[in-house]
N, C-alpha and C positions, 0 to 999 in steps of 0.2 A: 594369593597373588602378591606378588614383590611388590612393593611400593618406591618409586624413584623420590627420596627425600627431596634435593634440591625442586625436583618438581612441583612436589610438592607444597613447598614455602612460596614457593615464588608465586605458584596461583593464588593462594590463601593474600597473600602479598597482592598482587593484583586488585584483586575482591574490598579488599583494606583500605587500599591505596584510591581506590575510584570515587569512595565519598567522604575520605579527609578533598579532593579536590572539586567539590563542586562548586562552593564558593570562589575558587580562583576561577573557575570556569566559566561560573556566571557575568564574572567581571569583563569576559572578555567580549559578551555581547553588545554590540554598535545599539543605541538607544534609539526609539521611536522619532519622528520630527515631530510629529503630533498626537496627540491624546488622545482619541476620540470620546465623548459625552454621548450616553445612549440613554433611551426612557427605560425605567424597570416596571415589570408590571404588579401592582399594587398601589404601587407610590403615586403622589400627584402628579410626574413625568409622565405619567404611560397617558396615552389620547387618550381623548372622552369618546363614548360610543360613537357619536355625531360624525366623528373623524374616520374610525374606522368605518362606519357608513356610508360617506363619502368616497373612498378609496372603492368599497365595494361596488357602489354606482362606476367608477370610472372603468374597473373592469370589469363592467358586462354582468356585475351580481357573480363573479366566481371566488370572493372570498369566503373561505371553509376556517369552522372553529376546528383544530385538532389536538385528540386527542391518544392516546398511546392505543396504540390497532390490538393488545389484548386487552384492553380497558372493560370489554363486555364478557370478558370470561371471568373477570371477579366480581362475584356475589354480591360482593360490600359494595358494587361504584354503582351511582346512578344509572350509568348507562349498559348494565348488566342487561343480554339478551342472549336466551341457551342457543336459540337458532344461529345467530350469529358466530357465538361462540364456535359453534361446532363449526362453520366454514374455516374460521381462523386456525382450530386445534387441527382440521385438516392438510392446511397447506402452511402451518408454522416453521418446519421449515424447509419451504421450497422456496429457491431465491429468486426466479422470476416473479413470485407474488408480493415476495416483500419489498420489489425493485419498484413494484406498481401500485402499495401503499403510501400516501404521504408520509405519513405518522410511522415507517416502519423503518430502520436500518437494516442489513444484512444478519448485523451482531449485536445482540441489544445489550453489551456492557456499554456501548456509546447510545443507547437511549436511558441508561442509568445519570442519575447525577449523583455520582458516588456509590457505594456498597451498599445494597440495601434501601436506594432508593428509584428504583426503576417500577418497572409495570411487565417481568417475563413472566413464560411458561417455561413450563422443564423440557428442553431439547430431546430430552430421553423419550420420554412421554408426556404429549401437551396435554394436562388437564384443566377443567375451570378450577380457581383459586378459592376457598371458600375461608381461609386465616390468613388472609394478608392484607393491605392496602394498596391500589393500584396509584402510583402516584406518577405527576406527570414527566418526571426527569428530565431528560433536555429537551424533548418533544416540543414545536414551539407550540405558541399558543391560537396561531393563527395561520394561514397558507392559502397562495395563489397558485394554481397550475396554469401559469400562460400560456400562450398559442401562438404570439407574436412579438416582433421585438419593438411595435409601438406600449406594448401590456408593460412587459419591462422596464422600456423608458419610465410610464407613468408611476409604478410600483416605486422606483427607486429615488422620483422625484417625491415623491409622498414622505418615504422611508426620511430622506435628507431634510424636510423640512420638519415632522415629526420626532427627527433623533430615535428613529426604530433601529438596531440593529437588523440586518438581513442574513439570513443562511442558505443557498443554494444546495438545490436536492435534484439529483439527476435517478441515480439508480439505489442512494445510500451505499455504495462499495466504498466505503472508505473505513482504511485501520487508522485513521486517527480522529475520526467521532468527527470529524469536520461540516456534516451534511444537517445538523443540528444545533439546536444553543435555546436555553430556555429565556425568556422576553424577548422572542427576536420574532420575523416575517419571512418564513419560508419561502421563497421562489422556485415555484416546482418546476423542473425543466423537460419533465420524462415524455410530454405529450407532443415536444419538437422532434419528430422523428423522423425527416424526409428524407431520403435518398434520392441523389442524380449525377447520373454519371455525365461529363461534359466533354467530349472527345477533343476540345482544343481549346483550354481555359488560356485566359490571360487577364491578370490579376489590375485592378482597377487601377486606372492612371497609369500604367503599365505599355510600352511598346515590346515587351518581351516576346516571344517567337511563342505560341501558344501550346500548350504540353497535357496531355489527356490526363481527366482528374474527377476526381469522387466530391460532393459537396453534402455533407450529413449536419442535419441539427443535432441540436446540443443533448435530443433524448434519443438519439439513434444507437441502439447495442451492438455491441460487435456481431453475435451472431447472425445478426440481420445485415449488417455490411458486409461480411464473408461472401453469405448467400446475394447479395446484388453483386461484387466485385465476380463472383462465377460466374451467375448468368451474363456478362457482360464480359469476361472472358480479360478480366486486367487480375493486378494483384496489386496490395499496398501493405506497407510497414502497419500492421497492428497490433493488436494485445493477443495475451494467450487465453486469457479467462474470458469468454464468451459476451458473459452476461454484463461486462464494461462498457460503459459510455466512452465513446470513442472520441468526445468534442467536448469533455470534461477533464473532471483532474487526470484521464489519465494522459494526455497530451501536457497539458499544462503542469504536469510534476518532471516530463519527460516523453515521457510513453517508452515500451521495449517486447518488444516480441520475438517470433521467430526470424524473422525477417530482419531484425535488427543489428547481428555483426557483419551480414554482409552488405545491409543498405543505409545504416544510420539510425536514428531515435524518431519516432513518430512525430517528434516537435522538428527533426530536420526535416519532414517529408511534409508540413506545414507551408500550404501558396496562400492562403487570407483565412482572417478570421471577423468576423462578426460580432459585434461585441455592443454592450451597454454597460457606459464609464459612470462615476460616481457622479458627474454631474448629468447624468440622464441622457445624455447625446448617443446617438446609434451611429455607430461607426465602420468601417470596412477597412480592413487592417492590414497591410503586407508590406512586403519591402517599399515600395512607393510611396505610400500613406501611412502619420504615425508609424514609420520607420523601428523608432526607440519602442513603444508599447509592444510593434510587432512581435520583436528581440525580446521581450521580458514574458510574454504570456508563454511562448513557445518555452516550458519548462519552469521559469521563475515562480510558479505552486497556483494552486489552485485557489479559488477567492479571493486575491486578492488586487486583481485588476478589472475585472465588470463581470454582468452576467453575459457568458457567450452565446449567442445564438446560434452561430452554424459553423462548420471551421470546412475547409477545400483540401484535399489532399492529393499531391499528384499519385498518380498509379502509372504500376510498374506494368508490362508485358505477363500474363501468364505462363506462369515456371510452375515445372515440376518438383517435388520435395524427395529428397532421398531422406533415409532415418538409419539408427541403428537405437535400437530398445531393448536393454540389457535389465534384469536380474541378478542380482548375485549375494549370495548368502554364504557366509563367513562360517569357516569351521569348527562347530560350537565347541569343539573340546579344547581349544588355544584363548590365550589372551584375547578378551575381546577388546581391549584399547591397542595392543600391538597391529591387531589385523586392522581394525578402523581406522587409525592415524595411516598406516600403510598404505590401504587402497585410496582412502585421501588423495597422499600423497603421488601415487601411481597418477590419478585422473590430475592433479594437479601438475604433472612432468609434460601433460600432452596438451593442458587448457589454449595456452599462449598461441601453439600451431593451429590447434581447433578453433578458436575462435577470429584468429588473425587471417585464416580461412574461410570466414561467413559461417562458421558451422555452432548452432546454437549447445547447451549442453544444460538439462535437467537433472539433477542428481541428488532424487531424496534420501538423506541416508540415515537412516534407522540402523540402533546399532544390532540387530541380528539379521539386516537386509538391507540390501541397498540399490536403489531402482535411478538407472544412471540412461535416459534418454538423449540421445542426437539428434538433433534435423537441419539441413540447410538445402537452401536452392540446390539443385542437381547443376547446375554448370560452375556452382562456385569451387566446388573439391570432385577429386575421384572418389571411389570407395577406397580405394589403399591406402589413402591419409591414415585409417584407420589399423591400417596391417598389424605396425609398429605394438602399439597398445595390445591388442588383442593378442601377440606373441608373448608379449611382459603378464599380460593374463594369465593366459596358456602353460607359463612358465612355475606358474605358483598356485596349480592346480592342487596342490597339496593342503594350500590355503585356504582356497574360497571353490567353492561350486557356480557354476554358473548355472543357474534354474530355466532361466529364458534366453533367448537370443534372437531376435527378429529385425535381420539387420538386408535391407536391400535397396540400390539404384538405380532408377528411383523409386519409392514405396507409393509417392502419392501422384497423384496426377496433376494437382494443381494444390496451392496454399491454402484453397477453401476447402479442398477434400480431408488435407490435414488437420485444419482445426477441425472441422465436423465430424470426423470420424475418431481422432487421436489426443488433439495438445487439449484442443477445447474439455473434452469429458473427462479427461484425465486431471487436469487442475480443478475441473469445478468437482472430482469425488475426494480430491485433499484438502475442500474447506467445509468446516462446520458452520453451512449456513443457519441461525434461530439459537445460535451457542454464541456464548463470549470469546472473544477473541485477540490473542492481542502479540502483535510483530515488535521487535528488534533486528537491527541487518546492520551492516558495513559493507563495506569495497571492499577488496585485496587488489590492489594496483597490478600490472602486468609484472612489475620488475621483480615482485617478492614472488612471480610463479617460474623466474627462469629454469629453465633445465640443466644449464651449468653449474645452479648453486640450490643442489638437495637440501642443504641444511634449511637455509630461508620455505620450503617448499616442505619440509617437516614443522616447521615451527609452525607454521601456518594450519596446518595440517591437526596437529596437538592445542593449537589454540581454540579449533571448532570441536575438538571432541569436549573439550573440557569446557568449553561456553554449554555444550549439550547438556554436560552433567548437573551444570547447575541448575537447569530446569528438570530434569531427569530425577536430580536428587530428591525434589518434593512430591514430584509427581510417583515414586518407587511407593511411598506409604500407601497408598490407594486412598485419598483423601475423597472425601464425599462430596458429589457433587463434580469431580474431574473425570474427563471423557474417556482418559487412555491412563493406564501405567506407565508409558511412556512417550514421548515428545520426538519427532523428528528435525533433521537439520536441510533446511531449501540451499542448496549453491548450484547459483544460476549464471550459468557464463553466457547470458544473451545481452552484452554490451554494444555501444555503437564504435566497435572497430574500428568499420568502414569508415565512418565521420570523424577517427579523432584528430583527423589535421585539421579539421572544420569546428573544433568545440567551441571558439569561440562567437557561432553565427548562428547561437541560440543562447537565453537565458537558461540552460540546462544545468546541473550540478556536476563540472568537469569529470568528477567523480564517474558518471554514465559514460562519457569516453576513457578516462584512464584504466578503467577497469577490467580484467580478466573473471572477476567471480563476483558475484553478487551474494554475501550468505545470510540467510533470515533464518533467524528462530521463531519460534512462537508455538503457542498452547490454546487450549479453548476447554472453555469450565461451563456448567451452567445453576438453574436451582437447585441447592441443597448445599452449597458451598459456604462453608464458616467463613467468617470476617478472616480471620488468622488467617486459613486456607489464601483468601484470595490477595490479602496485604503478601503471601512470604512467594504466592505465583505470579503475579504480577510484579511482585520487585526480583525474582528469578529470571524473568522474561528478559527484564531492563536490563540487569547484568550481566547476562548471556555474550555479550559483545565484550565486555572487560577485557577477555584473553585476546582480541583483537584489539583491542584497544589499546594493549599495553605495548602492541608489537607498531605502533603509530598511526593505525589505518581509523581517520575521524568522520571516511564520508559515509552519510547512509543516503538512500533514498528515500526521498518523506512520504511517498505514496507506501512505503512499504516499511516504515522505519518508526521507532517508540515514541509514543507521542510523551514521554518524560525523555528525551531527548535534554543533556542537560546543554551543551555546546551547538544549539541547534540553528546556529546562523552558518557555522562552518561547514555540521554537519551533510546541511540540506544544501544549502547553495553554497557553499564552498566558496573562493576569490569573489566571485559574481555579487554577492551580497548586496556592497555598497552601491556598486550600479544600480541593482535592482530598486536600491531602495531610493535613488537620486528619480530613476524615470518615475516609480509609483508616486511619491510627488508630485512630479510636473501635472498627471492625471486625476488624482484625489490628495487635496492638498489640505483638506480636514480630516487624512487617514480613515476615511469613513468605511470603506469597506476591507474587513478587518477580519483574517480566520486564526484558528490558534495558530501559533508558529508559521505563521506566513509573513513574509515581508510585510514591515511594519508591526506587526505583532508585538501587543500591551500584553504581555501572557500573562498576568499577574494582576490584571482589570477583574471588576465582578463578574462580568461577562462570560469570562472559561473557570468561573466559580468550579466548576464541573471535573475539571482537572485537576485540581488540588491534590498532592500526594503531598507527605513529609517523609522523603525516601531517608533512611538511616534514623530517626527517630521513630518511626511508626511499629518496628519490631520485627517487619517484615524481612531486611539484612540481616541481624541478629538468629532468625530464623534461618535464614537460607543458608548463612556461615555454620549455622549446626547440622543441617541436614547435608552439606558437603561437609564438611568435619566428619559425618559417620560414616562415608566411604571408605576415610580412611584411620578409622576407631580412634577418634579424637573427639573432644570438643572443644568449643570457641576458647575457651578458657585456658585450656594447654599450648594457647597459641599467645606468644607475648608479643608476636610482629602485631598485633591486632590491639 
């Protein structure tokens, strides 16, 4: 295979170039108002029994000591029991069980605190552990599953006079380990799960004209809101992944589903939210009342404004789903970076009409496959939107085969037959639930996918293949302990369209309206993984965005985005920042409630001890520049840009 020099330098150039600038980078982050002072547990700070006794009295005796939920399948821990064990080696990993554990995350490199210092089993095969230590990693050490939002007041009031840090755990769906933190107080939220539909809400203090709307606690799952929003014959802007809390981060990062280019971000579709503030007050929250806090939770990140209780959504009319669910595999005897950058490029000529159209777009692209789904309300487009593309297809059949084609309008009958039967299963079999895991993403703004200027629409196109390769490149050795020889690329064009004249009537990361593609990397590893292995795939992961990066696109989405985020004020909330962090003041004015990188965020307290990386001294860059180096029969050392 030919190799394009200039190309070549320039990426290597890239790669180089991203961690001589971190320290600039760092500097441009706005610093905390306040500091927050937390007890640690061992030290004299942490309460005396007595305290935490008390707290237990006040809610009802439901404080739980927790410990890591495979803690009983190692031999070595105290609380070693086979019978137990064997339930857990059962259902390790099924994600509904580990949404309904305290002690468990999704992906236990975020119940690790560090390499090496967690409490898994092997994704592959759960066995009991009988040579290792189970230790406690970020698991806290204690946890309340409330019921109500007086428990929460009381918890938080306890928490503030105490100096307990707090972490909020709904489902554990989170890629940035946020549902955790070691000497902290768990606030379980998963057992708030009510559904009610209100056929004529109107939001408190409000003379508004009343609008039919869904009202779900903070532990209500999508999939269970799908199924009420059917039987009840509405639809509402939600998530694709089923098994998300719908009154948790993922409103509060944004929200985006299918529904989302033609009706806006699940935080637009936000009438009140319920909430307990750092000073312990239970509030009811919407445009009428705390106005300001409204505007900030509705996307401004998740933790760092109270615990929610219940949030109201209006809903829409039920609509029918049309889809088209494509296939297509690349013709293995041709350049495989010519054909990829290509049909890239192809889906990327049509993004801007499809999406500016209400029409979602899934397109995982694997480089010897690529599985490119559509779905939008049936009244938003014709099926002929789609003519155009599928002739430019048709045309370069020489190129690519098309394996599938399941394209009809409409295909579903309602938004809940499509998740239930399609979007929902299909994303929850692309995550390695009980496996480590870990996202990088960016925006591509609409203006770099125009169809006037192919070049911009190439570039962009050759910047995701080669973010791919960089993960790709380590994961090609077959290192021990990684799931796949190879890593896929998520570009998701399900942006808020529809709202982006509206972006500024939510704390949302502008980024979610200016966007035409959403691209996330990510890999997942589990036990048997070298130290090496995991420092050169996780700083692989990070860098996977570089070739985006270099082309100016700095926004990610934090629910889906690196948690070493080095520019991560701009990143995540973009212009918004400062605001965000003027109102978190006004409401927690001892910055007391505090998640990593969330407004106000002390990332470098002992607190997110747990995140610690030293990216570019650790070995892990060094490695990654040799393992793309051998792509193209080089190493780091023949490279003087470096």
């Amino acid at each position: 295979m030919s190799i394009d020099m200039s190309k070549k330098s320039a990426f290597f150039a890239v790669l180089a170039l991203s961690t001589s600038l971190l320290g600039a980078k760092a500097a441009l982050l706005e610093p905390p108002y306040a500091i927050p002072t937390y007890a640690s547990m061992g030290t004299a700070s942490w309460p005396a029994d007595s305290e935490w006794q008390a707290l237990n009295g006040s809610v009802g005796g439901k404080l739980e000591t927790l410990r890591p939920w495979a803690a009983v399948c190692y031999t070595s821990d105290p609380s070693y029991d086979a019978e137990k064990c064997q339930a857990v080696m059962n259902n390790y990993n099924n994600d509904l069980t580990r949404e309904s554990v305290p002690s468990a995350l999704l992906w236990p490199n975020w119940e690790a605190c560090g390499f090496d210092n967690g409490c898994p089993l092997n994704h592959s095969n759960p066995q009991a552990v009988s040579e290792a230590v189970c230790h406690q990693g970020t698991t806290p050490p204690y946890g309340v599953a409330i019921s109500s939002a007086q428990e929460a007041s009381t918890i938080v009031k306890w928490a503030t006079a105490n100096k307990v840090k707090l972490t909020i755990k709904n489902t554990g769906h989170d890629y940035l380990g946020r549902s955790s933190g070691p000497s902290s107080l768990q606030v379980n939220t998963h057992g708030l799960d009510d559904i009610t539909f209100i056929p004529k809400f109107v939001p408190q203090g409000s003379s508004a004209p009343p609008v039919p709307a869904m009202k779900f606690g903070a532990g209500a799952q999508l999939y269970n809101i799908y199924s009420f929003a059917g039987k009840n014959k509405v639809s509402a802007v939600l998530g694709a992944c089923t098994t998300v809390g719908a009154a948790g981060g993922w409103f509060q990062g944004g929200g985006h589903g299918v529904l989302t280019p033609a009706y806006g971000l699940g935080a637009d579709r936000i009438l009140e939210v319920e909430l307990v503030t750092a000073d312990g007050q239970i509030r009811t929250v919407n445009q009428y009342q705390d106005s300001d806090l409204f505007w900030a939770i509705r996307g401004g990140g998740p933790g760092s404004w109270g615990i929610v209780i219940s949030a109201t959504v209006e809903t829409l009319p039920e609509m029918s789903v049309s889809a088209s669910l494509l296939i297509v595999e690349p013709n293995p005897a041709q350049d495989a970076k010519t054909l990829g950058v290509d049909f890239i490029s192809l889906v990327g000529k049509y993004q801007n009409e499809w999406i500016n159209s209400g029409i979602t777009t899934s397109f995982v692209f694997f480089q010897g496959k690529y599985i490119l789904s559509l779905y939008w309300p049936s009244p938003s487009a014709p099926l002929s939107i789609l003519y155009p593309f599928f002739d430019d297809l048709k045309a370069s059949s020489g190129n690519y085969t098309v394996a599938s084609n399941n394209t009809a309008s409409p295909m579903f009958p309602t938004v809940t037959a499509a998740e239930q039967e399609n979007v929902g299963p299909f994303f929850d079999s692309t995550s390695f639930y009980g496996a480590s895991t870990q996202l990088a993403s960016r925006f591509v703004p609409q203006p770099y996918l125009d169809p006037s200027k192919p070049d911009s629409i190439t570039n962009v196109a050759e910047a995701i293949w080669e973010g791919l390769q960089t993960i790709n490149a380590v994961l090609k050795e077959n290192p021990e302990g990684a799931l796949s020889p190879e890593s896929a690329v998520f570009i998701l064009g399900d942006m808020a369209a529809g709202t982006r004249s509206k972006s500024m009537a939510t704390g949302a990361n502008p980024g979610l309206y200016e966007a035409s593609w959403h691209v996330t990397f990510a890999s997942a590893w589990t036990v048997g993984v070298s130290r090496e292995t995991d420092e050169t795939l996780v700083e692989a992961i990070h860098r996977a965005t570089d070739p985006l990066s270099a082309l100016g696109f700095t926004g990610s989405y934090q629910n889906e985005g690196s948690a070493w985020e080095e520019n991560w004020q701009e990143a995540f909330f973009g212009h918004k920042y400062s605001s965000l962090l003027k109102i978190k003041q006004r409401y927690d004015p001892e910055n007391f409630l505090s998640t990593y990188k969330g407004v106000g965020s002390v990332t470098d307290s002992s607190e997110f001890q747990c995140y610690k990386r030293d990216f570019g001294k650790s070995g892990g860059l060094k490695r990654v520049l040799g393992y793309v180096g051998s792509m193209f029969g080089e190493s780091p050392k023949e490279r003087p840009e470096l």
